[in-house]
N, C-alpha and C positions, 0 to 999 in steps of 0.2 A: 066300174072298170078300174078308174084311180086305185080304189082298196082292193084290187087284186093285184094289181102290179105293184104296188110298196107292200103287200105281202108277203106275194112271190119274192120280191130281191131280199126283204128283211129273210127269209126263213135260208137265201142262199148266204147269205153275210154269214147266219147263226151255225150254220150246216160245213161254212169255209173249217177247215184246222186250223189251229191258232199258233202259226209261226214266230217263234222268238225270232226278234228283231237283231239278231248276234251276226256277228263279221269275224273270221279268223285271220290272224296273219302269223307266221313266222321270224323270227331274228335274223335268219338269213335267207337269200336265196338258192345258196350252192355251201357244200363243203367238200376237200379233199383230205382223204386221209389214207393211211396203210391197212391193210389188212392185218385184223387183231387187235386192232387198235379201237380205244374207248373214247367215246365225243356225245357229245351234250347240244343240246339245241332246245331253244323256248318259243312256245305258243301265246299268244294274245287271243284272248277272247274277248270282245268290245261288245256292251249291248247297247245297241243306237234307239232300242226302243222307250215308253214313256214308263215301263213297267217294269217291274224285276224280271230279269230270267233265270226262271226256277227249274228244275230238275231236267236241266240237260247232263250228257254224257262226251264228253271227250274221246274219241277213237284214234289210238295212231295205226296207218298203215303204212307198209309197207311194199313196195313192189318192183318186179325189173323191168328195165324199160328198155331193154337189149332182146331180150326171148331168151336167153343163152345162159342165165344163172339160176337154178334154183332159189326160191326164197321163202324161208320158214318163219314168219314174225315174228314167232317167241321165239326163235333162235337171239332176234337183234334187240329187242327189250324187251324184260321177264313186266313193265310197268306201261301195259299200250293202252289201258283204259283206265281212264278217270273219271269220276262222278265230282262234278260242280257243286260246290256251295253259290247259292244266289246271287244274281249278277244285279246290281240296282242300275234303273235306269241311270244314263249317261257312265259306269262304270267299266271295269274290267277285271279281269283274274290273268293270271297267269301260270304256264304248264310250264315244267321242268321235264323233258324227256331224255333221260340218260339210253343212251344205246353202243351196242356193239358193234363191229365192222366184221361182219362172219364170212362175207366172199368178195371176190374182187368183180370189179365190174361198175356199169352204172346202175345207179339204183334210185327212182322215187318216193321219197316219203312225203306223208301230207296227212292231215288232222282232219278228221269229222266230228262237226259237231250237231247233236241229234237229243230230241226228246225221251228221256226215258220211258215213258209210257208207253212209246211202238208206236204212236200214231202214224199212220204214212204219209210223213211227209218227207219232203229232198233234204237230206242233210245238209248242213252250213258248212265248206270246207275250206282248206288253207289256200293258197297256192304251193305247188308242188315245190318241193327241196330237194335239190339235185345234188344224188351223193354220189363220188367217185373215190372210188376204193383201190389203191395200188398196190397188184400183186407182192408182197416182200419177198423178195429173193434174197440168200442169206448165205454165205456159206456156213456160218455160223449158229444155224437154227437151234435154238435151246441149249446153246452154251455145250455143245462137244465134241468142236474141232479140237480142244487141247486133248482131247482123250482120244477122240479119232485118229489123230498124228504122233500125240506123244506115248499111247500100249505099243502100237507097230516099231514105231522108232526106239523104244525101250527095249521090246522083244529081241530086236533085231541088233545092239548093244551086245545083250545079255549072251544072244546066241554067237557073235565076234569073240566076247571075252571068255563063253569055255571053251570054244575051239583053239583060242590060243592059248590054254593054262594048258591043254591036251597035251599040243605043241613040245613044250616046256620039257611035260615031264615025259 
């Protein structure tokens, strides 16, 4: 009876997935910025365990946390998945995630980190990064208020000055 039950548990230990021991966190909690605008933010990947962790995958996503914005990932960085070089025990790595601000609104981003092999297991993830995005209102957008105000107001010069050479002659 003993040798079936340290069997049975041995075959369920051999049988568990073998979960890298990894912890993500973020630099920040929160960022605000303008719409259009380009920001940067870094991942920590910590492996707490006695072994290297080896062939994980890095995920960034993204998402809105309003209902009200569409959001297309690669629209906000063309750079959301990375593949890990080995993490030795007690180490770390570090992600660099450059991205874009494509809509206004609130939005969460957060890191998963996952075996390449597809094993099914729960991803390791960040906590969430709160991004807020502010509408730019501009009267100015792409630099052509001077041409928006100064054709009309040139036109309207031009058209003064032959009405009164008209005058004249």
């Amino acid at each position: 009876m003993r040798r079936l039950l340290l069997a049975t548990l041995l075959a369920l230990v051999l049988a568990a997935p073998a979960e890298a021991a990894v912890s993500v966190t973020n630099d920040r909690t929160a960022i605000t910025t303008k719409l259009g605008r380009k920001f940067t933010f870094h991942s920590r990947i910590d492996n707490r365990g006695t072994t290297p962790a080896r062939d994980l995958v890095a995920h960034l996503n993204v998402v809105d946390l309003t209902g009200h914005t569409y959001v297309d990932p690669e629209d906000w960085s063309s750079q959301r998945t990375r593949y890990l070089r080995p993490i030795p025990p007690g180490g770390s790595t570090t992600v660099r995630w450059p991205m874009s601000a494509v809509n206004a609104g609130t939005i969460g981003i957060y890191v998963a980190v996952l075996p390449r092999n597809g094993e099914p297991v729960r991803p390791t993830t960040s906590p969430t990064l709160r991004l807020r995005i502010e509408d730019r209102r501009t009267l100015n957008s792409g630099g052509v208020l001077p041409l928006a105000l100064g054709l009309p107001a040139a036109l309207a010069l031009l058209a003064l000055a032959v009405r009164a050479s008209r005058r004249r002659a």
